[in-house]
C-alpha positions in Angstrom: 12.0 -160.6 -79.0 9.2 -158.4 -79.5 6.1 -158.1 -76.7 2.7 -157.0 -77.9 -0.3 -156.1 -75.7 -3.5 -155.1 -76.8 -5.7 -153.0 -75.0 -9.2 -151.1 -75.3 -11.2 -154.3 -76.4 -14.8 -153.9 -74.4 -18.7 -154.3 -75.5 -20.5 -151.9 -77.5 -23.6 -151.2 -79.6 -23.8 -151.9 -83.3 -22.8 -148.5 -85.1 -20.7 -147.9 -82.1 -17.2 -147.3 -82.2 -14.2 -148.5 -80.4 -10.3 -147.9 -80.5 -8.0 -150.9 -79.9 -3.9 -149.9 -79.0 -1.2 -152.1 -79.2 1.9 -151.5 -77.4 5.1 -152.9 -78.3 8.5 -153.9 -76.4 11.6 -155.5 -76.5 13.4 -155.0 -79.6 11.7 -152.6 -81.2 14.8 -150.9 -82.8 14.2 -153.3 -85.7 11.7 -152.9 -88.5 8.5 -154.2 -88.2 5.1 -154.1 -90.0 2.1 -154.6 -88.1 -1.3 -156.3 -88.7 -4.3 -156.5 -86.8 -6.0 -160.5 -87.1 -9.3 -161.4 -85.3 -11.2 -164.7 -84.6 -14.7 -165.1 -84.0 -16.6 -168.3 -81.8 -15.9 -171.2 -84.2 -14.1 -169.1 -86.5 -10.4 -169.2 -87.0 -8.8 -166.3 -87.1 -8.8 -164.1 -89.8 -6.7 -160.6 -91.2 -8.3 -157.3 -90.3 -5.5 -154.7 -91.4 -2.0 -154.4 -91.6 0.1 -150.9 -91.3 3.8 -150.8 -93.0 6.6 -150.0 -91.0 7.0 -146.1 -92.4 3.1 -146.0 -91.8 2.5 -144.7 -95.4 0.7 -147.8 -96.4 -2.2 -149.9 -95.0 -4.5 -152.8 -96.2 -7.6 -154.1 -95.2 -9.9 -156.9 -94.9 -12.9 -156.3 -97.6 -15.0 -156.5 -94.7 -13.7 -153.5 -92.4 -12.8 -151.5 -95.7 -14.1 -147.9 -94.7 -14.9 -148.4 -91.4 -11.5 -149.5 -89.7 -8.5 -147.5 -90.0 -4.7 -148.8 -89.1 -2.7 -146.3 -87.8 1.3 -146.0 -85.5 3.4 -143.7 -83.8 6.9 -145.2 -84.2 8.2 -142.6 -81.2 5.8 -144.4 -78.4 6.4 -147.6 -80.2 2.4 -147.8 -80.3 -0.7 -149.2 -83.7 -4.0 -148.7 -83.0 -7.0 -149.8 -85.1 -9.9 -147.4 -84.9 -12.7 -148.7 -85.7 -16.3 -147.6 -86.8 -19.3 -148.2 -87.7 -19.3 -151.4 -86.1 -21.4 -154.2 -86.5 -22.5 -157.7 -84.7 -20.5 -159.6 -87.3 -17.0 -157.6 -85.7 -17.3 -159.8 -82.7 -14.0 -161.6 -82.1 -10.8 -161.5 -79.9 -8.6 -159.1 -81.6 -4.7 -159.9 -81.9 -2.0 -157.0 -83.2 1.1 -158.7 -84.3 4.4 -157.6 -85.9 6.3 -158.6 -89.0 10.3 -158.4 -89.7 9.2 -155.7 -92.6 12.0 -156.2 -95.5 11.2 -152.4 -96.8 9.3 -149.4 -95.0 6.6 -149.7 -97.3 5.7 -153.3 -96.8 2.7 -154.9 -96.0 1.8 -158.7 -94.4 -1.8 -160.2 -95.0 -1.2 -163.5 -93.5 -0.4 -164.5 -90.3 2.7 -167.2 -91.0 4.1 -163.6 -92.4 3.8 -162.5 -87.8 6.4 -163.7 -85.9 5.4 -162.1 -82.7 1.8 -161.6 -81.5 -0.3 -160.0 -78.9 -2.7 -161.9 -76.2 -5.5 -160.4 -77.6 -8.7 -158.5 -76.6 -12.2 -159.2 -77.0 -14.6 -156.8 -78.9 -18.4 -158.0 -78.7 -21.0 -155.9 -80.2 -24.7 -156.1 -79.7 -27.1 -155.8 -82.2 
């Protein structure tokens, strides 16, 4: 078992920016990719980013592209997504979760891909 908590979620002005962690524990010996998701008011949830196990690779979302940036430090068993630029349409509860990452270098865009997920925090930003 894997626990995620998220943490640095608050509310901001648009062209703000804001840095969300995610700490992991429990068996974090094991390999494990790492994605961030969010979902909006009436929205489900969608992928933001996801960060490979060896941290070499990430992926985004179109809609973060250039503004967000996925990054991990394996040692304090810690992702955090740093994002800038933000805008009104970023408003959502954000959710880290990890993936049993086959390779180093692989990367999970949906969530059915997560087997273990945060509680989430909630970014709002104001126009």
């Amino acid at each position: 078992q894997v626990q995620l908590v998220e943490s640095g979620g608050g509310l901001v002005q648009a062209g703000d920016s804001l840095k969300l962690s995610c700490a992991a524990s429990g068996r974090t010996g094991s390999s494990y990719a790492m994605g961030w998701f969010r979902q909006a008011p009436g929205k489900e949830r969608e992928f933001v980013a996801t960060i490979s196990w060896s941290g070499s690779r990430t992926y985004y979302a179109d809609s973060v592209k250039g503004r967000f940036t996925a990054s991990r430090d394996n040692a304090k068993n810690t992702v955090v997504l740093q994002m800038n630029s933000l805008k009104p349409e970023d408003t959502a509860v954000y959710y880290c979760a990890a993936a049993r990452s086959a390779l180093g270098i692989s990367l999970y865009v949906t969530e059915r891909q997560y087997s273990y997920w945060g509680q989430g925090t909630q970014v709002t930003v104001s126009s």
